[in-house]
N, C-alpha and C positions, 0 to 999 in steps of 0.2 A: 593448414588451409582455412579453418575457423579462424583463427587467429590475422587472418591474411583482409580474412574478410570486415572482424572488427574494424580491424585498424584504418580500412577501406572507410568505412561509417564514422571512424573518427575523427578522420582527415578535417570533416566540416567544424568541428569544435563545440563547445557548448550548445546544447540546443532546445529553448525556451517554449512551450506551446504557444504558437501562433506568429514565430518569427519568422525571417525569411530563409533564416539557418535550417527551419522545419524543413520546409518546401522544398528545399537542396537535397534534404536528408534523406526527403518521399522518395524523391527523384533516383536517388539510391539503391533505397530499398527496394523499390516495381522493379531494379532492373537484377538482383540479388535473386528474384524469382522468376524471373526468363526461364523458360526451358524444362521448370519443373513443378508448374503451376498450370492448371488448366484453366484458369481464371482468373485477371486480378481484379479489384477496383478499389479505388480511392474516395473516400467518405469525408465529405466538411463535419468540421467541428465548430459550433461557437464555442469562444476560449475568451478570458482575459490574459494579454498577453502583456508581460511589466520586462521593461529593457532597464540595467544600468550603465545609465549615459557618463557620470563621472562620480571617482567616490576620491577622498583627499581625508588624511587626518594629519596633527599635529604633535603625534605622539610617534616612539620611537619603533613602526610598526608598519608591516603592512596590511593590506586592507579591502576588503571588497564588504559592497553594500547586501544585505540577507534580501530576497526574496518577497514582493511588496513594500519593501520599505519605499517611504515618502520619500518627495526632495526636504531637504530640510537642513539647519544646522544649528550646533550648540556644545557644549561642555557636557562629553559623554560620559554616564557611569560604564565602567569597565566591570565585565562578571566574568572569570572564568567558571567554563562549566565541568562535568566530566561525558554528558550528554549530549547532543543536539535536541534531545526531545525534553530534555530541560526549560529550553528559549519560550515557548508559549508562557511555560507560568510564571515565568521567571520577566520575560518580556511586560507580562500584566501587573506583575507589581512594581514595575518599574516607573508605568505610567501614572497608576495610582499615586506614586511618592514623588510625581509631579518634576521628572527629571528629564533635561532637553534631548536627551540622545540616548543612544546605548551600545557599546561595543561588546561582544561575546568573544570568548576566546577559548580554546582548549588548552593553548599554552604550549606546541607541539612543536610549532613549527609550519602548522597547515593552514592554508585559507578552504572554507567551506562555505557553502550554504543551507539554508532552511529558509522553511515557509513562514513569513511573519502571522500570528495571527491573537486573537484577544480573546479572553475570556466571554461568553459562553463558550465552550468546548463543543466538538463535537455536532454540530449544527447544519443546517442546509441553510445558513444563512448567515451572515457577518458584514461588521462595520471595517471601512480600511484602517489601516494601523495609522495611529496619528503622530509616532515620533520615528525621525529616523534609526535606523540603524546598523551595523557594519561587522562585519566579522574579523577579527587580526587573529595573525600568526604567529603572535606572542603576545603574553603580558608586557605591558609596556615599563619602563621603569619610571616613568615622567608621570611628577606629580597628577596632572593633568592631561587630558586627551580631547583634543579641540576635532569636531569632526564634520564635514559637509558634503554632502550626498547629492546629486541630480539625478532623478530618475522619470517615468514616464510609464503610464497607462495607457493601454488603447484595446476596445473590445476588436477581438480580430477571428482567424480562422484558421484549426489546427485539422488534424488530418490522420484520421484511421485508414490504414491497408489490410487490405483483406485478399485472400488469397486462398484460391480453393482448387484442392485434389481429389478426383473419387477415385472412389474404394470399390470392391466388389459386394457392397450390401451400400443399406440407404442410413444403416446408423450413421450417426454426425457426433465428431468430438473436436472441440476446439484446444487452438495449443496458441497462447496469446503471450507476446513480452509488450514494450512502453521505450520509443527512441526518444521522447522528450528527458533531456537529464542533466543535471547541475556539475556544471563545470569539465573534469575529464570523462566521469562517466560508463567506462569501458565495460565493467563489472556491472553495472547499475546504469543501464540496462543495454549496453551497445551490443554484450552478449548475448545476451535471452536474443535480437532481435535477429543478429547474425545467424544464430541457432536454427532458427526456423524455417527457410527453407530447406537446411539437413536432414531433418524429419523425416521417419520412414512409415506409409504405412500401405497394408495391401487390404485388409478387409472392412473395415472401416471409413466414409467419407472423412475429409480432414480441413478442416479451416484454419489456416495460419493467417495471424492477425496482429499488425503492431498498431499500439493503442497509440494515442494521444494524450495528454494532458494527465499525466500520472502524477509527477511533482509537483505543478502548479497550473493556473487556467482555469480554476473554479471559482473565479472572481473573488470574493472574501468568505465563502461558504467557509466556516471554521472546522466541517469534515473537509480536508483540505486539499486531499488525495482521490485520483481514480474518476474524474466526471468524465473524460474521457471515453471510458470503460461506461459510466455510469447511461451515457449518451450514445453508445453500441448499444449497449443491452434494452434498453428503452424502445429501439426501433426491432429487436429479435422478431423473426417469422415463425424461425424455427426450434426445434427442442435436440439440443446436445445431451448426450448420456450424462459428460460431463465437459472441465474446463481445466487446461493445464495452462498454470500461469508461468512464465521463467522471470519472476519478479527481478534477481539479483542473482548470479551465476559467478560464484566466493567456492574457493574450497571447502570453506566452511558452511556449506549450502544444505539443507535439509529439506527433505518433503515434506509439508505440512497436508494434510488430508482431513478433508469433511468426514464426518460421522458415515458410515454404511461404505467406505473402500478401502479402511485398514488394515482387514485382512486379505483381500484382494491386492493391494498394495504391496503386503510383504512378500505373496507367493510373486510377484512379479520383478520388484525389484532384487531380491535374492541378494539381500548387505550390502549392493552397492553403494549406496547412498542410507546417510539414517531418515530415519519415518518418526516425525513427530504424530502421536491420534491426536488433533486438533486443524480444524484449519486458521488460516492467516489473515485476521480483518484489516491490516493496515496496509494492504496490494489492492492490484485491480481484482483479483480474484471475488473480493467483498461484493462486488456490485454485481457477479452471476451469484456471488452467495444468498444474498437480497430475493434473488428469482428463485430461488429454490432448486437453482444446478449444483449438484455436485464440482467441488473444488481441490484440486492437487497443485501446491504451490513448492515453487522452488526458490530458495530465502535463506538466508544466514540464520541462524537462530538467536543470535546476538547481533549489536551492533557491532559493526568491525571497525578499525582505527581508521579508513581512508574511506568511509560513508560519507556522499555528497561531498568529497575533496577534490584537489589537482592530483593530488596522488591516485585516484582510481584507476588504477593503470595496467590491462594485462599483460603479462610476461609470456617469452614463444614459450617455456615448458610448458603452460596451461592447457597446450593441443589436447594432449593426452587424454585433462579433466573435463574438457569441453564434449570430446569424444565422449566418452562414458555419459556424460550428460543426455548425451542425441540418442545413445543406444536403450537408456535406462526410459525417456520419455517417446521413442518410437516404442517400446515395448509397451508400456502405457496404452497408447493409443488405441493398442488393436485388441489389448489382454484385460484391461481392465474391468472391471464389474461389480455395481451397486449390490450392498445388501442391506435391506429395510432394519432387519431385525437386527443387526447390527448397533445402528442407534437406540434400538430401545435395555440392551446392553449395558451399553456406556452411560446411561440416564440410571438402570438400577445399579450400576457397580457404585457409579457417583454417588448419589442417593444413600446407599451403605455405610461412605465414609463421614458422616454429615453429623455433627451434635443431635439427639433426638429433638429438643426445642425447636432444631432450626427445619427437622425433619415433620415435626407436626404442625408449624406454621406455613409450610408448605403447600401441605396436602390438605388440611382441613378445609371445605367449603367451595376447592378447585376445580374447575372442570380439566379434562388430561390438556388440554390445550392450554388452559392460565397454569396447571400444574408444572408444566414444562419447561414452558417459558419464565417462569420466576424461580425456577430451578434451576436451571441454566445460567442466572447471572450469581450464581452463590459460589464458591473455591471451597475447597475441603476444610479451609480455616474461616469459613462463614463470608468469607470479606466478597466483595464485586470482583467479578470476571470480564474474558471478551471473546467468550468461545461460543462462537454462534451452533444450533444445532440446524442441518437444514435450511427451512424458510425461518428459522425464530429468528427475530428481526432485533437490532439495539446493540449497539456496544457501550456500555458501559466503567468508567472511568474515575478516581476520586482525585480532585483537584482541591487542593486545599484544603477547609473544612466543610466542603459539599459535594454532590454527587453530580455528575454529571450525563444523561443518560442521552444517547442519541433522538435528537429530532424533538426531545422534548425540553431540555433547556436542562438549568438547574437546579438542585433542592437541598436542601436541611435539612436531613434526618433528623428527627427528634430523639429516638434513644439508640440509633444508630444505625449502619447499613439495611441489617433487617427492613427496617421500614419503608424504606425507598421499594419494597420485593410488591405492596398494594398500584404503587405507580407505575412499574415497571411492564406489567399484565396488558397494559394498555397498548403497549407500543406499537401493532399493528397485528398481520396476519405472522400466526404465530408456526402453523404445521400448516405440510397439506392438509386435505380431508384423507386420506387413508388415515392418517396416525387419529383420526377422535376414536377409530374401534377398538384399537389397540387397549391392552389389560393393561391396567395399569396397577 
C-alpha cells in the first residue's frame, strides 16, 4: 500500500523547488491526507527555481546538465569521481585552471545530479557557477568531449504541507520528509513523504510536514541544502519536544539522534533499525538543529550507488521495510524522551578520549559555553567534526588546505586545525542557558 502510494507521487517525475512539477506534486500530497488529518495547509516558499532546458554533448555519452549549472558551451574537462560530494571541490579547481566546461561521471552506467556550487563552502551566501556543466553515464572514449547546455533561472515559489493530528495531551512532535527530488527520487525522498500520513499516534499532537526545497532553491547560498526547512522553522510559534526527519528511506537507513534521546531511543526502537549517537547536519533536520529541537533522522549512513540517480527506484518487496519504518517512527512519537544529562555524558566520555594537549587547550580560560563548543568540533584524532551538540551552532569542514567553518567563511590554520578551535567560539549561541550551571 506504501509502496502504491510512492509510485502515485512518482507518476509526476522529477520535481525541482519552485516548478510546476511542484504544484502537481502539493496537489498530491493534500490529498494522501484526506481523511486522516484534522488540518492541512499549504505554506509559500521563496525558492530559486533552475530548469534544464537542453543539455547535448559530442562525446560518446549521455548526458544531463548538474544543478545550477549556466547555459554555456566549450571543450569539457571529463573527471570521474567515486563521490558526488567530490563535484564542489573538484568543480572549484576546475575553474580555477580556467577550463570551459566540466563533465563528471561515476562511470556506471548512471546519470545523476548535484548542486553546483564554489568555493567558500558552507555559506549563507554564494556567487552562481560560472562554467557549465553536465553529468555522463560513462567515461567517454573520445579524445574530446564538446559540450552545450541551455538552462534557465527564475526566482519562483515552492511549497511546505503541513498537516496536523491531535493527540490526547498538548505535547507537539513533528515527523517531517522533502518531495522536491533529483530525477527518480523514490528513496530520496518520495518515501519519507508517502510515509507520513501512515503515522500513528494517540498521546501526543503530531505535525506531519513535507518540506520544500531540500536539494536545491537556496539560490547560491553554498550551505546548499534544507532553506526550505530553513524558512518553516523561521516562522515556528510553537515548541516540539522533538523532530523526526524521513530524510532518505534505503534499507540501509539508520537513525541518527541528537545528544539527550539515545537512550531513549534504543528502549524504543528495540534493534529494529541501527542508532547512530550523532545527529545528521547534511538533512532538513539541521535547521530545527540550529533552534535547539531535539533531532531523529532517518538516512543511509553511507552514500548508496543510486543517490540522486534514475535508478532511485523502489521495489514492491520494500512494503514490508517501509512498514517497519511507520511502526518504529509511530512508536517515536508518542515514547520518545529528552534527557539533559545525557549530553553532558557524551561531552565527558568524548573529552576522555582526546590527547591531553588538546584536552588543556580546551579547557584553559573557557567559559562551559566556549568550552563546549570548541569541543565539539575536535574527533578523537584532534581533526574537525560536524556533530552539532544541541543549539551549538557551525558545521565544520576541511577543503583543501583550509578550514571551512559555517557562516564564517574560510581560514589557514597556522600550525594546524587546533587553531581554527579560538575562531570557532564565535559562531553564535552556543547552549541553552540551562547548560552554563552545568559542572563542568
Amino acid at each position: 500500500m506504501i509502496v502504491e502510494v510512492i509510485k502515485k507521487l512518482s507518476s509526476i517525475g522529477e520535481v525541482i523547488a519552485g516548478s510546476k512539477e511542484e504544484r502537481r506534486l502539493v496537489d498530491l500530497i493534500k490529498e494522501t491526507f484526506e481523511g486522516v488529518a484534522d488540518d492541512v495547509r499549504v505554506v509559500p516558499v521563496d525558492v530559486l527555481n533552475w530548469q534544464e532546458k537542453s543539455v547535448s554533448v559530442s562525446c560518446n555519452a549521455k548526458a544531463l546538465s548538474l544543478t545550477y549549472s549556466p547555459s554555456g558551451a566549450g571543450e569539457a574537462k571529463v573527471i570521474e569521481v567515486k563521490s558526488l560530494f567530490e563535484i564542489p571541490k573538484l568543480y572549484s579547481q576546475a575553474i580555477e585552471e580556467g577550463v570551459e566546461a566540466v563533465a563528471f561521471t561515476t562511470n556506471d552506467g548512471t546519470l545523476r545530479r548535484f548542486v553546483l556550487k564554489r568555493s567558500p563552502f558552507l555559506q549563507y551566501y554564494g556567487e552562481p557557477p560560472p562554467i557549465p556543466a553536465v553529468f555522463l553515464d560513462r567515461r567517454p572514449n573520445d579524445e574530446t568531449c564538446y559540450v552545450e547546455v541551455e538552462t534557465k533561472f527564475a526566482p519562483s515559489v515552492g511549497y511546505n504541507v503541513e498537516a496536523v493530528r491531535a493527540g490526547k495531551t498538548d505535547e507537539l512532535v513533528y515527523v517531517t520528509a522533502h518531495h522536491d527530488h533529483f530525477l527518480s527520487g523514490e528513496h530520496d525522498d518520495l518515501a519519507g513523504v508517502a510515509l507520513l500520513p501512515f503515522i500513528k499516534n494517540e498521546k501526543r499532537t503530531l505535525k506531519l510536514v513535507s518540506l520544500t526545497a531540500e536539494e536545491s532553491g537556496c539560490y547560491f547560498d553554498t550551505l546548499s541544502w534544507g532553506c526550505g526547512a530553513r524558512a518553516y522553522v523561521s516562522s515556528l510559534r510553537d515548541s516540539p519536544k522533538f523532530v523526526v526527519d524521513l530524510d532518505f528511506l534505503d534499507p540501509t537507513s539508520v537513525l541518527f539522534v541528537s545528544p539527550g534521546l539515545f537512550k531513549s531511543a534504543v528502549g524504543v526502537v528495540e534493534s529494529r533499525i541501527p542508532i547512530e549517537r550523532r545527529p545528521q547536519a547534511y538533512t532538513n533536520s539541521y535547521a530545527f538543529l540550529r533552534k535547539g529541537i531535539p533531532t531523529v533522522t532517518l538516512s543511509p549512513k553511507e552514500e548508496v550507488s543510486y543517490y540522486h540517480s534514475n535508478k532511485d527506484v523502489v521495489e514492491p518487496q520494500e512494503e514490508e521495510l517501509l512498514e517497519r519504518f511507520v511502526n518504529v517512527v509511530s512508536g517515536l512519537v508518542d515514547s520518545l524522551e529528552f534527557n539533559e544529562s545525557e549530553i553532558l555524558e557524551d561531552v565527558r566520555e568524548l573529552l576522555e578520549s582526546l590527547p591531553l594537549e588538546v584536552r588543556l587547550k580546551l579547557v584553559m580560560g573557557l567559559s562551559p559555553q566556549q568550552y563546549l563548543s570548541s569541543f565539539r568540533m575536535v574527533m578523537k584524532t584532534g581533526r574537525a567534526r560536524d556533530r552539532p551538540f544541541g543549539e551549538i551552532l557551525g558545521i565544520v569542514e576541511s577543503f583543501f588546505d583550509k578550514v571551512t567553518i559555517e557562516g564564517l567563511g574560510e581560514f589557514s590554520p597556522p600550525q594546524g586545525l587546533l587553531e581554527v578551535l579560538v575562531r570557532i567560539k564565535i559562531l553564535n549561541e552556543f547552549l541553552k542557558n540551562e547548560f552554563e550551571q552545568m559542572n563542568i
